[in-house]
N, C-alpha and C positions, 0 to 999 in steps of 0.2 A: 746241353751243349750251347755253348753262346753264339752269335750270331758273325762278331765280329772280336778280333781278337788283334789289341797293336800290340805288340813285342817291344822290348831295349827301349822303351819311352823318354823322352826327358820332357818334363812337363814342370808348371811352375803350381808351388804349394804357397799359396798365400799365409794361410796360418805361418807357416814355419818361414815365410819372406826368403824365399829360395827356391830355385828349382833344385827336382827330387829324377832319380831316374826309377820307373816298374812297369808295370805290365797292366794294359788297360782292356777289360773285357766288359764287352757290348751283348745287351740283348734287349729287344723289345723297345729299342729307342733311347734307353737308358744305360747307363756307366752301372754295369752290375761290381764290379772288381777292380779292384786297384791294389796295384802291389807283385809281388810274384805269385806268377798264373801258371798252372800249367794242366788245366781242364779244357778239353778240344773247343775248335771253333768250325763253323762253314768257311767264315774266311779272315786267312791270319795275314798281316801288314807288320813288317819290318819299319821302324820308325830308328833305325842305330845310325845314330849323326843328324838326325833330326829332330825338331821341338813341337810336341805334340799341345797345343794350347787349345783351350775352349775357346769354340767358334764367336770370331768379333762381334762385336753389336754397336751398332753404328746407331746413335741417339740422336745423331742429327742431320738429316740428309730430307731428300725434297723426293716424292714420292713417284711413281707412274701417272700420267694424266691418258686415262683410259677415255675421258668424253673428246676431248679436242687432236687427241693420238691413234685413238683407236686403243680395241684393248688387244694389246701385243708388249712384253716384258721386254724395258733397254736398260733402264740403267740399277734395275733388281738383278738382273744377268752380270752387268760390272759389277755389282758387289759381291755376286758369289763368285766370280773369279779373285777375288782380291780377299778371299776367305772371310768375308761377313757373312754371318748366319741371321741374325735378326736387324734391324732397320726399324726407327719411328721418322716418319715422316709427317708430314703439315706442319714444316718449322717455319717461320721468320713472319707470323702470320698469312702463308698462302699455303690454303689447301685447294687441291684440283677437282676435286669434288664429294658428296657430303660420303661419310665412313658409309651408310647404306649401299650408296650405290656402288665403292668401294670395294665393299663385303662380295655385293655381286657379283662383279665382272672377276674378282678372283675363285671363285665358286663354276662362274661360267670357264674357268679357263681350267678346273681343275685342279687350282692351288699355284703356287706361286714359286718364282725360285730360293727365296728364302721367306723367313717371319717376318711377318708383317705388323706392325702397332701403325697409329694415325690419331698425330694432334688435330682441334678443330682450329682451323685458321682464323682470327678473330676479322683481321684487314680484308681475306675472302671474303667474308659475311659483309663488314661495310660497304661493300662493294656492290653485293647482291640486291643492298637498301641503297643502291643510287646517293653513295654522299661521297662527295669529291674530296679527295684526297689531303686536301688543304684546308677543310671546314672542318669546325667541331661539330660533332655530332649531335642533334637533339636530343633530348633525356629519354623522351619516349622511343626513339632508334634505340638505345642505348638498351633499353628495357627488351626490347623485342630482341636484338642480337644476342643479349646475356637468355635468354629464353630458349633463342635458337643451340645455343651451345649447351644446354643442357639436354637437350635433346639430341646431340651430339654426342656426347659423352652417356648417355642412357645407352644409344644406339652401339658403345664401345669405343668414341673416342678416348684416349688412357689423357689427357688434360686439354690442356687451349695454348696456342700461341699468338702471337704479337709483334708487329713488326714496325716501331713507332717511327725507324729515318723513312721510311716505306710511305705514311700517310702520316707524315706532318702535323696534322690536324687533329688526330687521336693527342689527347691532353693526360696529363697524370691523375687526374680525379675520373675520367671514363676509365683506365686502368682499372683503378682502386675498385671504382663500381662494379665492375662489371665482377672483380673477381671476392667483391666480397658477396655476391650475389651466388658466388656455387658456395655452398656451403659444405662439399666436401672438403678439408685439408690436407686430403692426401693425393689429389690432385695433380698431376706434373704441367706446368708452366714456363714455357719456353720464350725468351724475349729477344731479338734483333734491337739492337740499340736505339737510340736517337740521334746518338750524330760520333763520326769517329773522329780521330787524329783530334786537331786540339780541341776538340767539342769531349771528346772523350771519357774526360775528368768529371762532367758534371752528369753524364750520360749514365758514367756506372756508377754515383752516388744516387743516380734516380732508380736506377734498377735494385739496388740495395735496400732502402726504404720502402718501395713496391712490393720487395720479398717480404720486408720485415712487419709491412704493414697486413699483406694478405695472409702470411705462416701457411703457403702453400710450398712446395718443393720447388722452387724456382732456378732454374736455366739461366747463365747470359752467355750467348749463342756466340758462337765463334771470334771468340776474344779478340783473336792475332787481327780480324779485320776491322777491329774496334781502333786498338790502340798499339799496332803493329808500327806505328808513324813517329816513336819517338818518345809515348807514354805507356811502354809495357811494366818498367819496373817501379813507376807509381800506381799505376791497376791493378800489377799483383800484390803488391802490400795492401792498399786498398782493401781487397776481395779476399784474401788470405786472413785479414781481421775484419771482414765482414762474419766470414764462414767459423771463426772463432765464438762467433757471439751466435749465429745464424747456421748450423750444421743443415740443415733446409736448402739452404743456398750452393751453388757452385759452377760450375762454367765447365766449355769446351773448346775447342779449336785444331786447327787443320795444318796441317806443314807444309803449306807456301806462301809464298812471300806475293801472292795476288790474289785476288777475289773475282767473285763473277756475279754478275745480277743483270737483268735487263736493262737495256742501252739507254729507254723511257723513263728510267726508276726516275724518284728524287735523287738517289744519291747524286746525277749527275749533274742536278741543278747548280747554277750559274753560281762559281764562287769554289768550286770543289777543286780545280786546280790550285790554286791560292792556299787555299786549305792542306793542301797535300803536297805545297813546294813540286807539282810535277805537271806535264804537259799534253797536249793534245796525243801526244807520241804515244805518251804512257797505256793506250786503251787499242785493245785486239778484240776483232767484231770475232763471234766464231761462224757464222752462219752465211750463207746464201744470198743477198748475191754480193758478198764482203767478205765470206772464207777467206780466215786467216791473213787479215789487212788491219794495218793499225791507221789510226786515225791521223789526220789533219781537219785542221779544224772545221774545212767544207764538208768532208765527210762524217763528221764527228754529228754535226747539226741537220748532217741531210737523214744520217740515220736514226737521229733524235724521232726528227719529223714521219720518217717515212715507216720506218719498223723498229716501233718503238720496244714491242719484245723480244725482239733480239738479243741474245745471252752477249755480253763482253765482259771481257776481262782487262781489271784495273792494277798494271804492277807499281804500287804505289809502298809496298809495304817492306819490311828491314829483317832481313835473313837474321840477324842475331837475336831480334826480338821475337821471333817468330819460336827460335828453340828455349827458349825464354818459359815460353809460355807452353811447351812440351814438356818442359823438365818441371816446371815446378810441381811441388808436393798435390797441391789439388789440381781439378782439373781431369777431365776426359778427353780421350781423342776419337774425332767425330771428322766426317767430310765434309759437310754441307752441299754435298754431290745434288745438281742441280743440271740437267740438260733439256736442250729444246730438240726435237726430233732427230736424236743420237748427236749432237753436240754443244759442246759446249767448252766446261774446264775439266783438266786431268782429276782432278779431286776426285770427281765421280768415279773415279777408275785404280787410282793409284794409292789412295790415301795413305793404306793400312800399310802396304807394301815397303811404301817410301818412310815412314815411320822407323818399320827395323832394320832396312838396309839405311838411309842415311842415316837417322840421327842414333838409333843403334851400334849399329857394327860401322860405321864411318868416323864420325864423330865426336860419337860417345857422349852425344848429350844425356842421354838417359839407361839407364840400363836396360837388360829386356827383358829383368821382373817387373820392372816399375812402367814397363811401355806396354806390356800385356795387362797387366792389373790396369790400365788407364781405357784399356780396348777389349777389356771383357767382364770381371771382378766390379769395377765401379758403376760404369752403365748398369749391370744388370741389378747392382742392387739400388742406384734410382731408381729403373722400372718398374721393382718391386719382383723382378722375376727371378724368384727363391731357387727356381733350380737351374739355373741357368750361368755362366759366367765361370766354373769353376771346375777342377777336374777331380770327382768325387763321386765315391758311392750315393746312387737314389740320382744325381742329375742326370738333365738330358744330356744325351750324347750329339752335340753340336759340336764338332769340332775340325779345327785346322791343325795339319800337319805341313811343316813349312822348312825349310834347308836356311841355315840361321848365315851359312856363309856366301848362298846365292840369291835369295829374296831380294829385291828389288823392282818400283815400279817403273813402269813401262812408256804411259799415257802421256803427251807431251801436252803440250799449250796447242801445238799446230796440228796431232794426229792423238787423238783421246782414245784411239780403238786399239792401240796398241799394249797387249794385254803383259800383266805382270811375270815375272821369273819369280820361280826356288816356292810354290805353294804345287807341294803333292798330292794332298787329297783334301776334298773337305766332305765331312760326313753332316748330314743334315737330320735329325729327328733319326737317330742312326741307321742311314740309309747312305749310302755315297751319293754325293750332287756332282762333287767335281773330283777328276783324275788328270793329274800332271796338267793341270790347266784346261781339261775340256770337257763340258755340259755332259754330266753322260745322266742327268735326271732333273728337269728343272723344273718341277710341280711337285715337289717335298715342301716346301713351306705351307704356312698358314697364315690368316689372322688371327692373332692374338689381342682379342676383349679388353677393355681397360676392368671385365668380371673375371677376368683368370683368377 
């Protein structure tokens, strides 16, 4: 008897680049059946009118910070509403803390609400070595941080990332060092640019050469926030005949038209409006005691100074460039979901949602073979997680079932708790996590070893 049994399916068959309609039958976690079923189940699910997809996998988002938070699950919760099943987190160089302790607190909790992976932050560790943001780093630092990240990655980080607009002072040869120092190449390597909008062009021919020079699997981390400003359709050419020469290489990015990062960052150093053709206006604090207040420029400088990590958000970026970079051939869709004590930006919340109701069924930037294979199919096989991604006899049963004509997010800029429409169920390790939008299990996840 199987344990779980969907009916009337329409799910997307990659091989055949189409969706297929059958009968998907569950047992033991895994996709025993595909096709026409008709052997009992404990519990059988009507999916007629519905598109049953393997569960998302969000390759690039920012993790739970269980030391500075406490450990209590906010924005793993957002994602398994928004039908992500797995999640790598410690992207743009910050991890919240090292995969050990990590491991712990989700062990202490029980498990998690979905799967978990965790890059080693490499800017983190700078940090931890006391070198200021705008220094290059001494050799022998450099030595000891590449050390520490191998013990990282021992420990089950799945690679390292890097966040070079973040600390300035990280140079192209610390790069290079550091990563020709893991001598694994099948390593995943996630990069945050050096500089976006017209800095842009030279930014991701640096990440290009970095790839080509390490031959590790290399990430450039949320594109649209790169070169959303004017240089999307030289970036994609660019990276589209990087990935020609370079199958190694490839990118992500998110569907809006603004970013978020701490109010302290570099990015916001002097000179960044200029850069961006936009104004003190353009930047919304999310946090306390500036909830949802955009700037002028006293308060822009008071918040610099006063609370520097405070999450805001920069709408500096070009709606057309944006589906740009959703639509073309490469490329994954990722949120770079990032919150400070439950806020922040919608992303965290909406991404996946907003994906197939706008540029889906609105739109029609992308189809919604081509927007599922970007949200489930690709990521998993960067991961390297073979069963995962796909709706196939022997994979795990991770999956989202979601209404193709009501789906839409929910999460604004002003209220991020505001949770998605048209996601029915999401089965996790096949066990149901979520029911018409509400937690009914949310310690099904794991972490997942960069030794799976």
């Amino acid at each position: 008897m199987l344990d779980i049994l969907i009916q009337s399916a329409q799910y997307p068959d990659y091989e055949k680049g189409k969706m297929v309609n059958g009968d998907i039958g569950i047992k033991d976690g895994k996709i025993l059946k595909v096709g026409r079923i008709t052997e009992s189940a404990k519990a059988i699910i009507s999916a007629e009118g519905k598109i049953v997809s393997p569960g998302f996998i969000d390759i690039h988002m920012h993790e739970e910070d269980f030391i500075n938070e406490g450990e209590k699950y906010v924005i793993s919760e957002m994602m398994l509403k928004m039908g992500v099943t797995t999640c790598l987190g410690g992207n743009c160089g910050l991890q919240h803390q090292s995969v050990k302790t990590f491991k712990e607190s989700i062990l202490r909790l029980g498990g998690s609400p979905v799967n978990y992976m965790l890059l080693a932050g490499y800017n983190s560790m700078r940090t931890q070595y006391e070198i200021d943001r705008y220094t290059n780093a001494p050799k022998e630092v450099i030595a000891k941080i590449s050390e520490k990240m191998k013990e990282e990655i021992a420990d089950g980080a799945f690679g390292v990332s890097f966040g070079l607009e973040y600390d300035p002072g990280i140079t192209f040869d610390e790069v290079v060092s550091v990563l020709n120092d893991q001598k694994d190449d099948d390593i995943f390597v996630s990069m945050h640019y050096r500089e976006d909008s017209a800095g842009s062009p030279d930014a991701i021919q640096e990440m290009i050469k970095i790839a080509k020079i390490s031959k590790k699997k290399f990430q450039i981390s949320h594109l649209s926030s790169c070169s959303a400003m004017g240089q999307m359709k030289d970036a994609l050419k660019e990276i589209n005949d990087a990935i020609a020469e370079n199958p190694k290489l490839d990118y992500d990015t998110y569907p809006y038209n603004a970013f978020s990062t701490h109010i302290g960052s570099a990015v916001f150093n002097e000179g960044c409006f200029e850069r961006w053709n936009k104004s003190y206006e353009s930047i919304l604090l999310t946090d306390e005691p500036y909830k949802n207040r955009f700037c002028d420029k006293e308060l822009f400088e008071k918040a610099r100074k006063e609370y520097p990590e405070m999450l805001a958000v920069a709408f500096v970026m070009n709606e057309e460039e944006i589906a740009a970079a959703i639509s073309n051939p490469h490329g994954m869709i990722a949120s770079d979901g990032i919150i400070n004590n439950g806020n922040g930006h919608p992303r965290a919340a909406g991404t996946f949602p907003r994906v197939l109701g706008k540029y889906v069924r609105e739109t029609k930037s992308i189809s919604m073979i081509d927007a599922l294979r970007k949200m489930t199919l690709e990521p998993a096989k960067r991961l390297g997680l073979s069963k995962k991604g796909q709706i196939q006899e022997g994979f795990d049963a991770d999956i989202t079932i979601f209404d193709p004509k009501t789906i839409q997010d929910g999460a604004t800029f002003e209220d991020i708790t505001i949770e998605p429409t048209g996601i029915d169920l999401v089965l996790l390790n096949g066990r149901i996590a979520l029911k018409d939008g509400d937690v009914i299990n949310d310690r099904l996840g794991r972490f997942i070893s960069s030794k799976f």
